[in-house]
Steps between C-alpha positions, in 0.01 A plus 500: 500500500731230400283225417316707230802603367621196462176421352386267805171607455317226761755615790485836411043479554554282776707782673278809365202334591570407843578855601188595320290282676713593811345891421864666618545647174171646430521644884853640515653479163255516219696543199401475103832305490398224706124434346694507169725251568164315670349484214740431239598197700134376555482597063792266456377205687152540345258670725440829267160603701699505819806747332256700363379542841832568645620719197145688601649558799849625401300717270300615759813641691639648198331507158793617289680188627632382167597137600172455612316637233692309229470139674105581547466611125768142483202281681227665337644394189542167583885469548740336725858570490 
């Protein structure tokens, strides 16, 4: 997603959390990927119970997801890159 790489962090949620909301992605394309990039977007514009809840998620789909795991252990901590 280009907005989080470029570090666009508000666009980037915006976008993630629309198609959340929208419930596409958890019907047809739930991916560990996409909750992960949720919620380090929703970390890095200060909402760290909602990524928890959508790194939850990515964890739920896979629980080796290493992305995932480090930003949780990242907002547990207290941190925001």
């Amino acid at each position: 997603m280009d907005h989080f790489a470029d570090g666009d962090y508000f666009a980037a949620r915006q976008i993630l959390d629309r198609l959340n909301n929208e419930g596409i992605v958890a019907r047809e394309f739930p991916s560990a990927p996409f909750y992960y990039l949720l919620g380090a977007s929703r970390s890095r514009t200060g909402d760290p119970s909602g990524a928890l809840e959508a790194l939850d998620h990515a964890l739920a789909i896979d629980r080796h997801y290493e992305p995932a795991l480090e930003e949780k252990a990242r907002v547990i901590q207290g941190e925001n890159r």
